[in-house]
Backbone and ligand atoms as CSV (ligand in chain L), in Angstrom:
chain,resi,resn,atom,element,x,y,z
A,1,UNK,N,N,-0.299,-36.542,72.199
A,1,UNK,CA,C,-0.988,-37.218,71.079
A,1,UNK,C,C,-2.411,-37.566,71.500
A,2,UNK,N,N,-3.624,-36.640,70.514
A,2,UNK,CA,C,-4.705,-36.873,71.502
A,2,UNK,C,C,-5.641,-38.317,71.106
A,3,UNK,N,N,-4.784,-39.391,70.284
A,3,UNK,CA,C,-5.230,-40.697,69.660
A,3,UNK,C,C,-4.963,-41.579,70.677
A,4,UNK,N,N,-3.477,-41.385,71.082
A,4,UNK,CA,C,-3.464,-42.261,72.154
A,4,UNK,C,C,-3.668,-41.958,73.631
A,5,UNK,N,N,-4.338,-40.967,74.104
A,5,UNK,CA,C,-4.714,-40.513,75.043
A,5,UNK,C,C,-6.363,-41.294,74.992
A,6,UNK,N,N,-6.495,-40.687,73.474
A,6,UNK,CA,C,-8.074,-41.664,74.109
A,6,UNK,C,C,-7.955,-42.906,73.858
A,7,UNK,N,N,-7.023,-43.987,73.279
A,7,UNK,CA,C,-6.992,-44.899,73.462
A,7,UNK,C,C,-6.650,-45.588,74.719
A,8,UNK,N,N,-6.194,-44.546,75.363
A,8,UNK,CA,C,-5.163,-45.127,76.718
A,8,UNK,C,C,-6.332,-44.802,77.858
A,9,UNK,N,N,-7.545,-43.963,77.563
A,9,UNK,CA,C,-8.480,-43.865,78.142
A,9,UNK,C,C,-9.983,-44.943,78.104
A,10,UNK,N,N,-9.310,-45.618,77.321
A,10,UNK,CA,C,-10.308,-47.057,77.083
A,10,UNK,C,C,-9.265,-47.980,77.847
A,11,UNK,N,N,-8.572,-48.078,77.511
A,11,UNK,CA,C,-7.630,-48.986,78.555
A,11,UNK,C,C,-7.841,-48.979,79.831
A,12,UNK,N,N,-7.798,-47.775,80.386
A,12,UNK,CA,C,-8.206,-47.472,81.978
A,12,UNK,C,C,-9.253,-48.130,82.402
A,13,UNK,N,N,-10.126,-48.177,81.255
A,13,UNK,CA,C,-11.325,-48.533,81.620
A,13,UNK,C,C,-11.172,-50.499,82.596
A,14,UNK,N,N,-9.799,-50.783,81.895
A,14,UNK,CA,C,-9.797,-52.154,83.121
A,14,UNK,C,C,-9.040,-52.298,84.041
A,15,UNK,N,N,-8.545,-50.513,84.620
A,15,UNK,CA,C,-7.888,-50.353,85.661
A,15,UNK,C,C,-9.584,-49.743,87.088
A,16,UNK,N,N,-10.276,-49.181,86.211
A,16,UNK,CA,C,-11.389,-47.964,87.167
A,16,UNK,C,C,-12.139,-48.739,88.350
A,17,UNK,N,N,-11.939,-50.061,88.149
A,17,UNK,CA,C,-12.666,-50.663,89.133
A,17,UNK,C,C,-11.968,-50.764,90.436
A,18,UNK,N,N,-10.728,-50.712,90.045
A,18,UNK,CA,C,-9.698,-50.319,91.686
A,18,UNK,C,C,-9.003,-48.967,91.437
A,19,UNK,N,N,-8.714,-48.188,90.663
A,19,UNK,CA,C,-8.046,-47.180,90.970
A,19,UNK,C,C,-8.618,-46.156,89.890
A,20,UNK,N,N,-8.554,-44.999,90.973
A,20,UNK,CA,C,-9.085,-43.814,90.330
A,20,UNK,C,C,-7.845,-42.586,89.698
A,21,UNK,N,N,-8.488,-41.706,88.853
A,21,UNK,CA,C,-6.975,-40.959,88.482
A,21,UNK,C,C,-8.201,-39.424,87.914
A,22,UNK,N,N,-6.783,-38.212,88.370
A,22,UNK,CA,C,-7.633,-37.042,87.649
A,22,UNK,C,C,-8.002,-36.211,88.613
A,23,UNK,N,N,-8.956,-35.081,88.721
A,23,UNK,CA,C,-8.367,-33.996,90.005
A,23,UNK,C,C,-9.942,-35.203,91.033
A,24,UNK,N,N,-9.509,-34.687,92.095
A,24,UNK,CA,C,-10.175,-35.681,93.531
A,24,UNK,C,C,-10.217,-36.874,93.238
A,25,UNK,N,N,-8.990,-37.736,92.600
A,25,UNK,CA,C,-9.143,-38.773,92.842
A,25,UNK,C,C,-8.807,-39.454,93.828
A,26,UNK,N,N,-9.528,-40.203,94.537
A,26,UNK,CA,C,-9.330,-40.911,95.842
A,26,UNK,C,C,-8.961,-42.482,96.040
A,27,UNK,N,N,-8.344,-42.733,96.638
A,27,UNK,CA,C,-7.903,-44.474,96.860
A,27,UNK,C,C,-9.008,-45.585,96.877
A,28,UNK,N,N,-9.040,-46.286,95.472
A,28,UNK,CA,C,-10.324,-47.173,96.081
A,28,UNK,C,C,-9.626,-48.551,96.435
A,29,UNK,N,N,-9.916,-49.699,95.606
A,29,UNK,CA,C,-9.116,-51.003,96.360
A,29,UNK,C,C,-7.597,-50.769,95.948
A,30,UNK,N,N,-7.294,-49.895,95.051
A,30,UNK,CA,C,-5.694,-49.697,94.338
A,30,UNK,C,C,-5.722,-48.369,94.916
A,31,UNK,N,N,-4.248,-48.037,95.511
A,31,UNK,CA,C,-4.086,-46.462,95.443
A,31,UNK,C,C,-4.377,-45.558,94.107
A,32,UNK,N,N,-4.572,-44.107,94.505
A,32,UNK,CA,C,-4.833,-43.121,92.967
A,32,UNK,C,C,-3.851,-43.334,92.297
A,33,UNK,N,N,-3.613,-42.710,90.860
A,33,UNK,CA,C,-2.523,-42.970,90.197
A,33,UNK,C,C,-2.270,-41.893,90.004
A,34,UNK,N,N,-2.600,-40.217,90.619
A,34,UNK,CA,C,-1.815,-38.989,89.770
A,34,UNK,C,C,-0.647,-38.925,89.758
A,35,UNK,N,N,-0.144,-37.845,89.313
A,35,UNK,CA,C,1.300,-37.924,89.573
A,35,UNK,C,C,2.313,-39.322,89.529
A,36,UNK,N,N,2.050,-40.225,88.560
A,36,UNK,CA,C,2.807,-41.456,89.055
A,36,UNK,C,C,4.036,-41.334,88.932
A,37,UNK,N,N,4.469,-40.970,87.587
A,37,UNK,CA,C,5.363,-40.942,87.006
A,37,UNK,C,C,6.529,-40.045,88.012
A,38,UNK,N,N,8.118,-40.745,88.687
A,38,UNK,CA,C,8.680,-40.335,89.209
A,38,UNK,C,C,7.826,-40.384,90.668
A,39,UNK,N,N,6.512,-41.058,90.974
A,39,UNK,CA,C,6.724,-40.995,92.614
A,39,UNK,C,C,7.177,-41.974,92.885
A,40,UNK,N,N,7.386,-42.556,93.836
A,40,UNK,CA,C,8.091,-43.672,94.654
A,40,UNK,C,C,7.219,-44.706,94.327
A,41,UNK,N,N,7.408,-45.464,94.923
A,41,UNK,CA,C,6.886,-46.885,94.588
A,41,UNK,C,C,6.117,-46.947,95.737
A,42,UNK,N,N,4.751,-46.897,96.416
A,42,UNK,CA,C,4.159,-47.249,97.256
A,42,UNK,C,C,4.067,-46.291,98.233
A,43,UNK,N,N,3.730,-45.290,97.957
A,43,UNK,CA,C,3.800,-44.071,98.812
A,43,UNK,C,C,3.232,-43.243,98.817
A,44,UNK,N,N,1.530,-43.694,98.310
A,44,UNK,CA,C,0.179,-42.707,98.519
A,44,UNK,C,C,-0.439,-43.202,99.790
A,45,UNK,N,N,-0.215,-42.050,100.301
A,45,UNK,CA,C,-0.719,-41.322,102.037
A,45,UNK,C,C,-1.637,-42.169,101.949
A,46,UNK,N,N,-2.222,-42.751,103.116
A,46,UNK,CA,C,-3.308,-43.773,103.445
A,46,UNK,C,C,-3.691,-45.045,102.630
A,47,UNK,N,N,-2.748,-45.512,102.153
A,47,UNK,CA,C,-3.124,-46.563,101.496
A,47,UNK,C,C,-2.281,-48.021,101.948
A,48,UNK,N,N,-2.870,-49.100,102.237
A,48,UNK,CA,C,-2.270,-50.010,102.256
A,48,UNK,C,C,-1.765,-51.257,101.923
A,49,UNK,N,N,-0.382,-50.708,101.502
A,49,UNK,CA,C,0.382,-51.617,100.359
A,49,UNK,C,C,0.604,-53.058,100.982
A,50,UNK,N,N,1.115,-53.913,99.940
A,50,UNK,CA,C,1.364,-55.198,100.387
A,50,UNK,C,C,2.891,-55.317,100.851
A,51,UNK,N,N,3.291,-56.222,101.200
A,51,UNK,CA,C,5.183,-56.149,101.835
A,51,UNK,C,C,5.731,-55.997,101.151
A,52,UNK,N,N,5.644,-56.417,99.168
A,52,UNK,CA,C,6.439,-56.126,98.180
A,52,UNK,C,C,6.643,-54.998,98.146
A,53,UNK,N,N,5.552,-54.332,97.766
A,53,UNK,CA,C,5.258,-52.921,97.720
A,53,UNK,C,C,6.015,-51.907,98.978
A,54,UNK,N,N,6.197,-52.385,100.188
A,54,UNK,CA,C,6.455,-51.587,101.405
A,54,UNK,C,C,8.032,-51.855,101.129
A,55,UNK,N,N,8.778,-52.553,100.545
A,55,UNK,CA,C,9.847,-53.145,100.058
A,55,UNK,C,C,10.627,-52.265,99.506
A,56,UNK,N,N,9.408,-52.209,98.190
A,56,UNK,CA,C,10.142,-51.194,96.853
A,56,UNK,C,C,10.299,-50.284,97.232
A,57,UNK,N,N,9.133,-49.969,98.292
A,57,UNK,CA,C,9.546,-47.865,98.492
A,57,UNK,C,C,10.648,-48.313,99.593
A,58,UNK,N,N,10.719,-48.570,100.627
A,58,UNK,CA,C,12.345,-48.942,101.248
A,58,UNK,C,C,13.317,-48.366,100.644
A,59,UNK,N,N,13.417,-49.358,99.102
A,59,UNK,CA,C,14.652,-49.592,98.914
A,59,UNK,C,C,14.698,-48.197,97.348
A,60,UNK,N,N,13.709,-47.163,97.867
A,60,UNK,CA,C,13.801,-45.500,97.337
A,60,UNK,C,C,13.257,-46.059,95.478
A,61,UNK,N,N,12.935,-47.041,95.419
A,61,UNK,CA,C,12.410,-47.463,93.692
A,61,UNK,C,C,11.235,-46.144,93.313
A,62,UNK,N,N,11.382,-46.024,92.021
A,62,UNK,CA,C,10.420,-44.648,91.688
A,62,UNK,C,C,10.007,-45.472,90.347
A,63,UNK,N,N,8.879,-45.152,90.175
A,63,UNK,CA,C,7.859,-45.438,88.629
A,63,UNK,C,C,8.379,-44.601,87.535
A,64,UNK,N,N,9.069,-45.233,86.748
A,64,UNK,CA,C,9.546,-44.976,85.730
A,64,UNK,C,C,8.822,-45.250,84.442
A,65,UNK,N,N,8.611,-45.167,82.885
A,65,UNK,CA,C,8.511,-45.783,82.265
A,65,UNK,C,C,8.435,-47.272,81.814
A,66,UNK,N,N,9.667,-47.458,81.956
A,66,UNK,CA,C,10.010,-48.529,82.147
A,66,UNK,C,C,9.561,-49.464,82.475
A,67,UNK,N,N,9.363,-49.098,83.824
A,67,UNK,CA,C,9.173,-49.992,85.243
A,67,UNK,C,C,7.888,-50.070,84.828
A,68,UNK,N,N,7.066,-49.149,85.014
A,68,UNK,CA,C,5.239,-49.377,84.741
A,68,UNK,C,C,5.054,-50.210,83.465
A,69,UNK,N,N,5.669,-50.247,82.500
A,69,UNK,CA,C,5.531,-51.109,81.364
A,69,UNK,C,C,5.753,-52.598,81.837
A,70,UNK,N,N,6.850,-52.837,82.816
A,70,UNK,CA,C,6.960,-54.016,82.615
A,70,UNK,C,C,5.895,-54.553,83.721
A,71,UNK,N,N,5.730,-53.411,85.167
A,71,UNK,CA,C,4.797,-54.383,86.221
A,71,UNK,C,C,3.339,-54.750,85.537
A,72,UNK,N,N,2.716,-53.687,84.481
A,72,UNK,CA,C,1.631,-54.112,83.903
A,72,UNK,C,C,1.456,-55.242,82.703
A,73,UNK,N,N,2.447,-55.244,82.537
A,73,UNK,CA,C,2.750,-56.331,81.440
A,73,UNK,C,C,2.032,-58.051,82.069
A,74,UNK,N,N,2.827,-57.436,83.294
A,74,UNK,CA,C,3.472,-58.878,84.241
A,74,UNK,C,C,2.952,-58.761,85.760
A,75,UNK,N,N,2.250,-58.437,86.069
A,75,UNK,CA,C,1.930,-57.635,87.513
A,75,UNK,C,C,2.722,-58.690,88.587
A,76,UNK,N,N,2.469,-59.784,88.309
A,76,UNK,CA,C,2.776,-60.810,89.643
A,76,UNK,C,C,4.358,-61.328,89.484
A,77,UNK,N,N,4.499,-61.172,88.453
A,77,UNK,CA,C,5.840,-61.814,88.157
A,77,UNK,C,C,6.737,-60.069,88.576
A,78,UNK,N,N,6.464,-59.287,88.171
A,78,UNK,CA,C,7.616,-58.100,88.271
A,78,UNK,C,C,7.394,-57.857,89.960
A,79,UNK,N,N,6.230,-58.187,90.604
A,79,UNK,CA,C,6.148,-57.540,92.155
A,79,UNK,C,C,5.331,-59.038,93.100
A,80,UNK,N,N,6.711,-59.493,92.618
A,80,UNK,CA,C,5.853,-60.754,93.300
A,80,UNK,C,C,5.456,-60.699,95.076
A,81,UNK,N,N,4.088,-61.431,95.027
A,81,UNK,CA,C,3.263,-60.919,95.687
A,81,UNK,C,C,2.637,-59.782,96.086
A,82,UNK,N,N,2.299,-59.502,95.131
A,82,UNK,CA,C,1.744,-58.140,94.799
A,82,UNK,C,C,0.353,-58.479,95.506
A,83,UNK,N,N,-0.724,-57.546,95.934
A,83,UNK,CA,C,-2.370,-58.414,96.163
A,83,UNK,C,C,-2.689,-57.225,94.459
A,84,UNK,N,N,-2.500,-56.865,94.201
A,84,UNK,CA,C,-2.849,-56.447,92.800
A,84,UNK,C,C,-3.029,-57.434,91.912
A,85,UNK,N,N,-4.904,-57.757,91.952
A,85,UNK,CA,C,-5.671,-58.921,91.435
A,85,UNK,C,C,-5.664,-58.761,89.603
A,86,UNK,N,N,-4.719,-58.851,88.944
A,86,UNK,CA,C,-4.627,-57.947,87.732
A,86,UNK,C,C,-3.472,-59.147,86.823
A,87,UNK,N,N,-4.448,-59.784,85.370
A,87,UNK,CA,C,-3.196,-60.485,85.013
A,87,UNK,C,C,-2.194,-59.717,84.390
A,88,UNK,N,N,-2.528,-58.843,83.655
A,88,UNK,CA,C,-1.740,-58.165,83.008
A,88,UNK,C,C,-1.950,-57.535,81.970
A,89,UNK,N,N,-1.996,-56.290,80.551
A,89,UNK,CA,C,-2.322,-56.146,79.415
A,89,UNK,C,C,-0.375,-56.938,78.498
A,90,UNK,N,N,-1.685,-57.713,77.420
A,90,UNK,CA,C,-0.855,-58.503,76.510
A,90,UNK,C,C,-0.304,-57.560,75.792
A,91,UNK,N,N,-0.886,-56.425,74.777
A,91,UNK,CA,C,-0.807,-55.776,73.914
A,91,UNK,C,C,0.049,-54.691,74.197
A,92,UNK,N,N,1.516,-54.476,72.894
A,92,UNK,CA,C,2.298,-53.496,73.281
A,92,UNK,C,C,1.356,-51.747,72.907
A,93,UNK,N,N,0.873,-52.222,72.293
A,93,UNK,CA,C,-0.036,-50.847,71.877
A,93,UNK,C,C,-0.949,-50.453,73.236
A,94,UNK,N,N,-1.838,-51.329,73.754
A,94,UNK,CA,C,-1.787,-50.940,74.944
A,94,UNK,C,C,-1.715,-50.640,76.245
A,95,UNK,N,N,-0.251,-51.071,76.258
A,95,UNK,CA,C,1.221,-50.593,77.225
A,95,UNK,C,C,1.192,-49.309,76.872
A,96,UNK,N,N,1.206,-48.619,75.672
A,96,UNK,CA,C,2.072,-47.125,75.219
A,96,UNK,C,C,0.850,-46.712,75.711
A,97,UNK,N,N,-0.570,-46.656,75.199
A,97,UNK,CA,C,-1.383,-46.320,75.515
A,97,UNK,C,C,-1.758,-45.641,77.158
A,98,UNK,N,N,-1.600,-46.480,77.212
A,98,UNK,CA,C,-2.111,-46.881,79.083
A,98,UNK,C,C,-0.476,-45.354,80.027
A,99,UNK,N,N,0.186,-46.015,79.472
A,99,UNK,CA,C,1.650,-44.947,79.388
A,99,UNK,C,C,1.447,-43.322,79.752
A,100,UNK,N,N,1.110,-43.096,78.382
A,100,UNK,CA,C,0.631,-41.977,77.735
A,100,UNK,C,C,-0.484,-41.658,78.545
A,101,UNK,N,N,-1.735,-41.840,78.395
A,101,UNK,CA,C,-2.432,-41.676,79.340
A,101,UNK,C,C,-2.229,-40.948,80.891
A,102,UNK,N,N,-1.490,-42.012,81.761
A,102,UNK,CA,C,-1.465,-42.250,83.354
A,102,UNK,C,C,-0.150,-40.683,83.338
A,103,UNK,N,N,0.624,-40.764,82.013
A,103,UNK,CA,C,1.321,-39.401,82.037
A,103,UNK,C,C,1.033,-38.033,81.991
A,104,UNK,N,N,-0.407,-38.340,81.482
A,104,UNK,CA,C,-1.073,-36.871,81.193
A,104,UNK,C,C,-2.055,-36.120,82.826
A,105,UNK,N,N,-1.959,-37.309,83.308
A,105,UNK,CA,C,-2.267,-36.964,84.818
A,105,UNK,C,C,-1.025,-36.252,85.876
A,106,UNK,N,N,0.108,-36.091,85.311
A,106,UNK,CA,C,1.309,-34.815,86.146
A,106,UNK,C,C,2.641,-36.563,86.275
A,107,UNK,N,N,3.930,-35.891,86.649
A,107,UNK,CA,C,5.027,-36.021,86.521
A,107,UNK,C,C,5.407,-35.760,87.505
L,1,HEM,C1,C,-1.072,-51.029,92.528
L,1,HEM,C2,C,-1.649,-49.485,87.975
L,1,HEM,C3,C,-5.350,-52.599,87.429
L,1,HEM,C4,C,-5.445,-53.160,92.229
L,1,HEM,C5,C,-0.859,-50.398,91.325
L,1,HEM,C6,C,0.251,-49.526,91.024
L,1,HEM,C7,C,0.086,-49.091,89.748
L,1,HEM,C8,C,-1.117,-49.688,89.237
L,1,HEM,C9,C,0.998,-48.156,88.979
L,1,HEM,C10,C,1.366,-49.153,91.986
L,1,HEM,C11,C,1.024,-47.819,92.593
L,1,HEM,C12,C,1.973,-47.296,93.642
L,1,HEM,O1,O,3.137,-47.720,93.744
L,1,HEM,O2,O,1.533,-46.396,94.388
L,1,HEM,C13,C,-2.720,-50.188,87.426
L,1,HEM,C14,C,-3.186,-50.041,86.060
L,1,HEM,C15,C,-4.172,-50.970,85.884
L,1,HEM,C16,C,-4.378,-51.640,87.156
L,1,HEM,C17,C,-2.659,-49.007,85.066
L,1,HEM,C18,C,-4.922,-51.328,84.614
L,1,HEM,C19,C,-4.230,-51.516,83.440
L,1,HEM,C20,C,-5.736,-52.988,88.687
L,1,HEM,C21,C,-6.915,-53.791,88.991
L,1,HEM,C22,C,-6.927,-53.945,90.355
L,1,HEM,C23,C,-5.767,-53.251,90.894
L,1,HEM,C24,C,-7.913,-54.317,87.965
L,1,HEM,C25,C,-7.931,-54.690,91.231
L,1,HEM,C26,C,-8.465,-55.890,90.837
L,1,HEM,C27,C,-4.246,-52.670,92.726
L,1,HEM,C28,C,-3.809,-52.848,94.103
L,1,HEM,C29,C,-2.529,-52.243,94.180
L,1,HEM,C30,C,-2.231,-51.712,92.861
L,1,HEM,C31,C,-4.566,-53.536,95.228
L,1,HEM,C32,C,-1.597,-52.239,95.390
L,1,HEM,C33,C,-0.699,-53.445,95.206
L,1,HEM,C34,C,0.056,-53.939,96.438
L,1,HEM,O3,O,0.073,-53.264,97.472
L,1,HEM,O4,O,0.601,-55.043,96.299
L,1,HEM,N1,N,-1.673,-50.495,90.217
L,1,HEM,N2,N,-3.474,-51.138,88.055
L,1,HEM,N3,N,-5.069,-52.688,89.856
L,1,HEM,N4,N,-3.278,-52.005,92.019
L,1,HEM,FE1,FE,-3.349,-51.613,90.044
């Protein structure tokens, strides 16, 4: 849907200041986000996660739908102690958005 792709591409816009996405994207204060969907939870090569985070991938957790809906919703409350300086997006529209989007970057 190419409406909410570009809506979900304005959204990004209050992720870009820590994380990059799309071909050479590189780790800035947030790991990249390609491929999220179905990778593990904390498990882009050179990056360093917080103990929650080193936790989730442990215990084999993968980014689901789901799951990304609710940690962005809620960042601190779903991964507590997260250092992901981020309160959260309020809006369910853009949750789907943001979704849609981070999906069109690979699976
Ligand atoms: C982690 C998405 C905003 C900094 C993550 C992860 C995702 C994500 C999916 C987990 C990645 C993984 O497991 O490899 C987003 C999205 C944002 C956003 C979609 C906007 C809606 C931000 C902002 C910052 C930030 C604004 C910086 C102020 C970080 C950091 C981590 C992280 C530092 C690692 C967390 C840790 O190790 O505890 N983000 N993020 N993010 N993000 Fe964000």
């Amino acid at each position: 849907d190419p409406a909410l792709f570009a809506s979900g591409e304005k959204v990004f816009k209050k992720c870009k200041a820590c994380h990059a996405v799309g071909e050479g994207a590189k780790n800035k204060s947030g790991p990249q986000l390609n491929g999220l969907f179905g990778r593990q939870m904390g498990s882009v090569e050179g990056f360093k996660y917080s103990k929650v985070f080193v936790a989730a991938h442990g215990e084999g957790r993968v980014w689901d739908e789901a799951a990304l809906v609710e940690f962005l919703a809620k960042p601190r409350s779903y991964m507590k102690g997260t250092k992901m300086a981020f309160s959260g997006l309020k809006k369910e529209d853009d949750l789907a958005a943001i979704t849609a989007y981070l999906k069109s970057f690979g699976e």
